[in-house]
Each structure stands twice: as structure tokens, then as C-alpha cells.
C-alpha positions in Angstrom: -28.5 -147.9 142.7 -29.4 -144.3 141.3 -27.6 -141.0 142.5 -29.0 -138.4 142.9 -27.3 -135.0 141.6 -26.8 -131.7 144.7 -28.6 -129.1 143.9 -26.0 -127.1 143.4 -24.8 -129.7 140.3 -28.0 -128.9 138.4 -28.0 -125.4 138.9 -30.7 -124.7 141.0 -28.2 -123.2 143.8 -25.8 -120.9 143.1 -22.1 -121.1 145.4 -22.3 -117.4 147.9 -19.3 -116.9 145.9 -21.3 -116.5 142.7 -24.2 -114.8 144.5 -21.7 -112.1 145.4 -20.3 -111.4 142.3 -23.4 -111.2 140.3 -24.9 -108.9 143.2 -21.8 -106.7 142.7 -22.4 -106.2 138.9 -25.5 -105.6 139.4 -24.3 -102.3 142.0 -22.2 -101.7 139.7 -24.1 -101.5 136.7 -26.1 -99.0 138.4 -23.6 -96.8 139.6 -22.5 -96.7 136.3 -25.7 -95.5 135.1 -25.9 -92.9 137.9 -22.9 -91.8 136.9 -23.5 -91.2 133.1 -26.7 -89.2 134.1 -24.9 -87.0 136.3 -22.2 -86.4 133.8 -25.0 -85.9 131.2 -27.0 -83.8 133.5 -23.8 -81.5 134.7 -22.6 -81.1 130.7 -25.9 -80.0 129.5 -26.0 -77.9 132.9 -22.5 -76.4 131.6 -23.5 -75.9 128.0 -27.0 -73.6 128.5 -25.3 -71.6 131.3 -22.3 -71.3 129.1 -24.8 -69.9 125.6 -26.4 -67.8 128.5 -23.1 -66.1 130.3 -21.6 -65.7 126.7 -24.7 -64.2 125.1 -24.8 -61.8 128.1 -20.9 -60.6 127.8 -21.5 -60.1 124.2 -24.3 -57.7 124.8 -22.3 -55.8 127.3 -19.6 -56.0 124.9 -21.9 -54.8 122.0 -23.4 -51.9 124.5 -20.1 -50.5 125.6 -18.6 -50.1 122.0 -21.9 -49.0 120.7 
């Protein structure tokens, strides 16, 4: 008499369990990467503006004492 494995034995069906887990890695993954353009985005943002404001108050600076 041969028996016949479940699905789930061989693999082929993964427990809801699992499904949910993987799924939330997967969101997760991506928020992550959302998040780490945002942060690059907002930095880089910061930094020009930053050059720019500073550039301008050393100009007025310059001006005024000129």
C-alpha cells in the first residue's frame, strides 16, 4: 500500500501562517525602501538649500562690511 504525501508535505502549499509572514516582509521591505528615499531625498533637499541660504548670508555679510 503506497501513501501518498499532502501537499503541504512536499512543499507545494505553504501554511496561511507562512503566507502572512513572507507577505509582511515583503511590505516591509518596501517601506523600508520608501523610507531610505525619503530620507535621501529630504538630506540632499537640506544640503543644496543649506549651500544656497549660506552663500546668500555671506554675500549680505560681504556687502554690509564692504
Amino acid at each position: 500500500m503506497k501513501l501518498d504525501l499532502p501537499d503541504i508535505a512536499k512543499g507545494k502549499i505553504l501554511p496561511p501562517a507562512i503566507q502572512q509572514k513572507i507577505h509582511k516582509e515583503m511590505m516591509d521591505k518596501e517601506l523600508r525602501k520608501k523610507q531610505f528615499r525619503h530620507d535621501w531625498l529630504l538630506a540632499t533637499f537640506s544640503a543644496v538649500l543649506g549651500g544656497i541660504f549660506g552663500f546668500i548670508a555671506s554675500l549680505m555679510f560681504w556687502i554690509v562690511t564692504k
